[in-house]
DRENNU-766597 format. One record per residue (C-alpha): residue number from 1; residue in one letter; chain; z negated, x, y negated. Coordinates in steps of 0.1 Angstrom, whole numbers, plus 2048, in hexadecimal, padded with zeros to 3 digits. Each point is the difference from the previous one (the first is absolute). Layout:
% DRENNU-766597
+-----+-----+-------+-----+-----+-----+
!   n ! res ! chain !   w !   u !   v !
+-----+-----+-------+-----+-----+-----+
! NUM !   A !     A !   Z !   X !   Y !
...
+-----+-----+-------+-----+-----+-----+
END
This chain:
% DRENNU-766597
+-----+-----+-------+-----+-----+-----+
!   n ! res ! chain !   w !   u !   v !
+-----+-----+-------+-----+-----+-----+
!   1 !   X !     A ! 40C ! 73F ! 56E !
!   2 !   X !     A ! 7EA ! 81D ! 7F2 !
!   3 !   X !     A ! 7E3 ! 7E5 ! 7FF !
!   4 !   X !     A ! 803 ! 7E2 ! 819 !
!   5 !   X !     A ! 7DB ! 7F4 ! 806 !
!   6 !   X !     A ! 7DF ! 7F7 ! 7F1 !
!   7 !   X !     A ! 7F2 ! 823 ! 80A !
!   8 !   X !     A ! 81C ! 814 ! 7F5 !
!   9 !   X !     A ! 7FD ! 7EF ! 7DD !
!  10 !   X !     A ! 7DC ! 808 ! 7FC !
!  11 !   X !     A ! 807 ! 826 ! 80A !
!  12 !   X !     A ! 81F ! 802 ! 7EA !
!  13 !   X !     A ! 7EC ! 7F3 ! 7E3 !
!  14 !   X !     A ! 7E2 ! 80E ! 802 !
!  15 !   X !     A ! 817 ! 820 ! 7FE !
!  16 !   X !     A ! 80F ! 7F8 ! 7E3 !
!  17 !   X !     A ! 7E0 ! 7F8 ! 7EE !
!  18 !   X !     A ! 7EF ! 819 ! 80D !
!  19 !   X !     A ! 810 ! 81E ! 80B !
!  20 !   X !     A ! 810 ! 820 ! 7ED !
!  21 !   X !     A ! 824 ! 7F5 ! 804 !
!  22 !   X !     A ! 81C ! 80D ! 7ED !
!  23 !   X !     A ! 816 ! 7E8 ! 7ED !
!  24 !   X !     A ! 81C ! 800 ! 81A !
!  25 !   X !     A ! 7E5 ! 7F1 ! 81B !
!  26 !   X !     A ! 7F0 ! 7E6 ! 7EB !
!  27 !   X !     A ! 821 ! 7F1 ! 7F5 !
!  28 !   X !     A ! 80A ! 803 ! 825 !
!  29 !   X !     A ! 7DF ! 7F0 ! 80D !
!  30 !   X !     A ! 804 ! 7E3 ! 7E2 !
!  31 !   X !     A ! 81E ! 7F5 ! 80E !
!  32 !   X !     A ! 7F6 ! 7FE ! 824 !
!  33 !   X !     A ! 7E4 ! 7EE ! 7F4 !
!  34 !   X !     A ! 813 ! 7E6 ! 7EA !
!  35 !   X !     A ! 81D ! 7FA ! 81E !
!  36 !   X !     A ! 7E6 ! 7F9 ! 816 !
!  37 !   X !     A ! 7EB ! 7E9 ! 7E9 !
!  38 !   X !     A ! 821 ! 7F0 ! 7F7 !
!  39 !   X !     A ! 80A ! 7FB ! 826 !
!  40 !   X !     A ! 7DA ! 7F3 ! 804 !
!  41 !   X !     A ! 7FE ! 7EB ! 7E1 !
!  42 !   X !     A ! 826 ! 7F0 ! 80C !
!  43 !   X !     A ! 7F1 ! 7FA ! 822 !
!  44 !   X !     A ! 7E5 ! 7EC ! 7F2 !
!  45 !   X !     A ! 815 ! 7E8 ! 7EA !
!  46 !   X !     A ! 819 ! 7FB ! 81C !
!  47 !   X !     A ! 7DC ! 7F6 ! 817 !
!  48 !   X !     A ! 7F6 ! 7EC ! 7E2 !
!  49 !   X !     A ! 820 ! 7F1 ! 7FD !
!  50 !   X !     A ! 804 ! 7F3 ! 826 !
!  51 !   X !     A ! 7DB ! 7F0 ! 7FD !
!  52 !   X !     A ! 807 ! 7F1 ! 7E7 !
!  53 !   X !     A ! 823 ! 7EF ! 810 !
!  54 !   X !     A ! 7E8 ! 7FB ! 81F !
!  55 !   X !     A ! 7E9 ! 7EB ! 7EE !
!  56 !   X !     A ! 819 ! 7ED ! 7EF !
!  57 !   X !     A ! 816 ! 7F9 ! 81E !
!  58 !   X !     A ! 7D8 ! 7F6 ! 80C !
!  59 !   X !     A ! 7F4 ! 7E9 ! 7E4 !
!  60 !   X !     A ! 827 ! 7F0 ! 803 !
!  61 !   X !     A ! 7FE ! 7F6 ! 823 !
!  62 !   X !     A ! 7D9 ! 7F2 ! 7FE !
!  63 !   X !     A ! 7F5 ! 81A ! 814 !
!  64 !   X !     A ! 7E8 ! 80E ! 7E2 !
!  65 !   X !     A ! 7ED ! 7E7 ! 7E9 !
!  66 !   X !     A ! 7EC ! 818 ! 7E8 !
!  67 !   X !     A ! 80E ! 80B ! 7E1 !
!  68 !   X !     A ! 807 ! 82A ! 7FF !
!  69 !   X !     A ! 7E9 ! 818 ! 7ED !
+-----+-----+-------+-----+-----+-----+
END
């Protein structure tokens, strides 16, 4: 993956918004950048998803009493 971290994100688009890049580049750098958000932001929802099943399987066997945010 062209960009596969945090930092490499940053760099990649503070290229693209400010750097003297051709149009080949920037559509290059775009993509990286949306594969790796999209990998990031399906991460998340997967993390999200599997606290949420926690706190359920929680809350169903009385081992939580508070209502969830």
């Amino acid at each position: 993956m062209a960009v596969a971290n945090g930092q490499d994100a940053g760099l990649a688009w503070d290229s693209l918004v400010r750097g003297s890049l051709d149009q080949v580049e920037r559509d290059k750098i775009k993509t990286a950048l949306l594969d790796y958000c999209g990998q990031d932001t399906l991460a998340l929802t997967a993390l999200l998803q599997k606290l949420r099943e926690a706190e359920f399987t929680a809350q169903e066997t009385g081992l939580v009493h508070h209502e969830s945010v």
